[in-house]
C-alpha positions in Angstrom: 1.8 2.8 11.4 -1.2 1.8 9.5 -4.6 3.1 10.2 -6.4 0.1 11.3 -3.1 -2.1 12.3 -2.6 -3.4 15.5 0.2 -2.4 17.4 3.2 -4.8 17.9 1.2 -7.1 14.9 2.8 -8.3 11.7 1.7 -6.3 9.0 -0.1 -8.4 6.6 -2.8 -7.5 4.1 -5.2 -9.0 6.1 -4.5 -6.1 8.2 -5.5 -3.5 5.3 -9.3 -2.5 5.6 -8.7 1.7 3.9 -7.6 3.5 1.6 -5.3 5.0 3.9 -3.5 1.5 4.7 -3.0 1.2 0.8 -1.2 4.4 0.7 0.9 3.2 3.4 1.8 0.2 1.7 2.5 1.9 -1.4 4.3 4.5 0.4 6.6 1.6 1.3 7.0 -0.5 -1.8 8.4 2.8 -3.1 11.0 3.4 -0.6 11.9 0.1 -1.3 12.2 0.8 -5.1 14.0 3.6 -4.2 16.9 1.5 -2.5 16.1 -1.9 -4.3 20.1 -3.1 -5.5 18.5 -4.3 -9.2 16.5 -3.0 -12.0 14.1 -6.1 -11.7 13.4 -5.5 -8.3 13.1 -1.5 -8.7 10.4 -2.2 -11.4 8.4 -5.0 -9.0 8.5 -2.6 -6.1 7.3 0.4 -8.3 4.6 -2.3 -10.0 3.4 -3.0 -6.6 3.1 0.6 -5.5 1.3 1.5 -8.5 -1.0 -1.7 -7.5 -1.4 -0.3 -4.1 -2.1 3.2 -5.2 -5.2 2.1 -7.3 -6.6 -0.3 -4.4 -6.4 3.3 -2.3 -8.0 4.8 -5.1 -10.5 2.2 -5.4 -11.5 1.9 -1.6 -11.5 6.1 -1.5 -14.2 5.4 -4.5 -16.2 3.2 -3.2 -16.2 5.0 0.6 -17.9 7.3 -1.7 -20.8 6.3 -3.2 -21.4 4.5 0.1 -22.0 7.8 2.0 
């Protein structure tokens, strides 16, 4: 479950507030990947973790300089 996601809620990325929850997500886009039928769609799910993986990265940057 994601760090900051309400229980029995959608996720959405509304929902996404850390770097933790972009982890999550890219956790997820991967197992997708991982069991995605078409090349296409192995190499959109892998694109999005990567995108997800940099947001974490990003957010775990910024957390950062902020404390």
């Amino acid at each position: 479950m994601m760090a900051n996601h309400p229980p029995g809620e959608p996720m959405t990325l509304g929902n996404v507030t850390n770097a933790e929850d972009y982890y999550q997500l890219a956790a997820q886009e991967a197992a997708l990947a991982r069991v995605a039928v078409t090349n296409e769609s192995r190499a959109q799910h892998y694109a999005m973790a990567a995108y997800y993986t940099r947001l974490a990265e990003a957010k775990e940057k910024i957390a950062e300089t902020l404390e």
